[in-house]
C-alpha positions as CSV (number, residue, x, y, z in Angstrom):
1,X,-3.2,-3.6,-14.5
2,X,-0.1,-1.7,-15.2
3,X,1.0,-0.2,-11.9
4,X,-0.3,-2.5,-9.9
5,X,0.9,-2.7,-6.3
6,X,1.3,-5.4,-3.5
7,X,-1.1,-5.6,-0.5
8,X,-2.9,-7.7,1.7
9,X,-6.3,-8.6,2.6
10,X,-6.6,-8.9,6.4
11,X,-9.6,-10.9,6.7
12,X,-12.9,-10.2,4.6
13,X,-13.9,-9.9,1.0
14,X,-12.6,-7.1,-0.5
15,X,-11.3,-6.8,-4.1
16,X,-8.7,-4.5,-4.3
17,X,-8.0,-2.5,-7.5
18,X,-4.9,-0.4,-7.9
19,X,-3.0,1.3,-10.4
20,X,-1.3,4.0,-12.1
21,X,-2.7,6.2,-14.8
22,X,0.9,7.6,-16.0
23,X,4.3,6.9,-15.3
24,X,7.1,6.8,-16.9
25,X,8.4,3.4,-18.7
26,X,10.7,2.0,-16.3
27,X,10.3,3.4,-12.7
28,X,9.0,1.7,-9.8
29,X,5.5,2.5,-8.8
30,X,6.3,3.7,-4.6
31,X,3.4,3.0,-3.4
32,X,1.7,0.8,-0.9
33,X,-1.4,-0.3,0.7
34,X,-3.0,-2.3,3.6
35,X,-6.4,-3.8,3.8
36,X,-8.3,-4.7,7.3
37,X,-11.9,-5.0,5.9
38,X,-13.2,-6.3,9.3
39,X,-12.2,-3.0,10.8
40,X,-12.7,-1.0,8.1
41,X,-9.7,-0.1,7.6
42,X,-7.9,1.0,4.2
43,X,-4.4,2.3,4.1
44,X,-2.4,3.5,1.7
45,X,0.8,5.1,1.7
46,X,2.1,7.2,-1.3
47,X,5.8,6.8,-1.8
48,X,7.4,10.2,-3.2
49,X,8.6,9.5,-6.4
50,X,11.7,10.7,-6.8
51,X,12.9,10.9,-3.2
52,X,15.5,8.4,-2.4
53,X,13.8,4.9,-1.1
54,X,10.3,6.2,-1.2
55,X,8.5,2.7,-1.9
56,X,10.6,1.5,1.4
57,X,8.9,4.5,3.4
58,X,5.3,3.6,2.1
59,X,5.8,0.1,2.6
60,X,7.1,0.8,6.6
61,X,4.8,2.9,7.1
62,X,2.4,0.4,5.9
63,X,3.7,-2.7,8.0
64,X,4.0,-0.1,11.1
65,X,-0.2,0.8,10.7
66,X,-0.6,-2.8,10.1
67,X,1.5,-4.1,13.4
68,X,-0.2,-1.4,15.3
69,X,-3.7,-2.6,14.5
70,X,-3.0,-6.3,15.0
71,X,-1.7,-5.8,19.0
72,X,-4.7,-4.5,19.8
73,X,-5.5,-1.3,18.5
């Protein structure tokens, strides 16, 4: 699927679909997404197109949430 972005699946099955409806040819889809289905939790984290490093914010703030619920939380 054009648009696709990376993720993981935590544990569970869970089929994860996701994409991007309209973009323009050649820029970098910013956004990112974290699966704990045996918690039931879904993250994801929109990276502001445009804004300088945006997929890097999504994807720390992903790998934060995702640090966060594996000590314990």
């Amino acid at each position: 699927m054009e648009g696709e972005t990376e993720g993981r699946d935590e544990g569970g099955a869970v089929s994860v679909e996701v994409g991007c409806c309209s973009r323009a040819k050649g820029s970098v889809n910013e956004d990112a997404y974290l699966v704990h289905a045996d918690r039931g939790l879904f993250v994801v984290c929109d990276g502001m197109g445009g804004a300088a490093a945006g997929e890097v914010a999504s994807r720390l703030a992903v790998e934060a949430i995702g640090a966060f619920v594996s000590n314990g939380a």
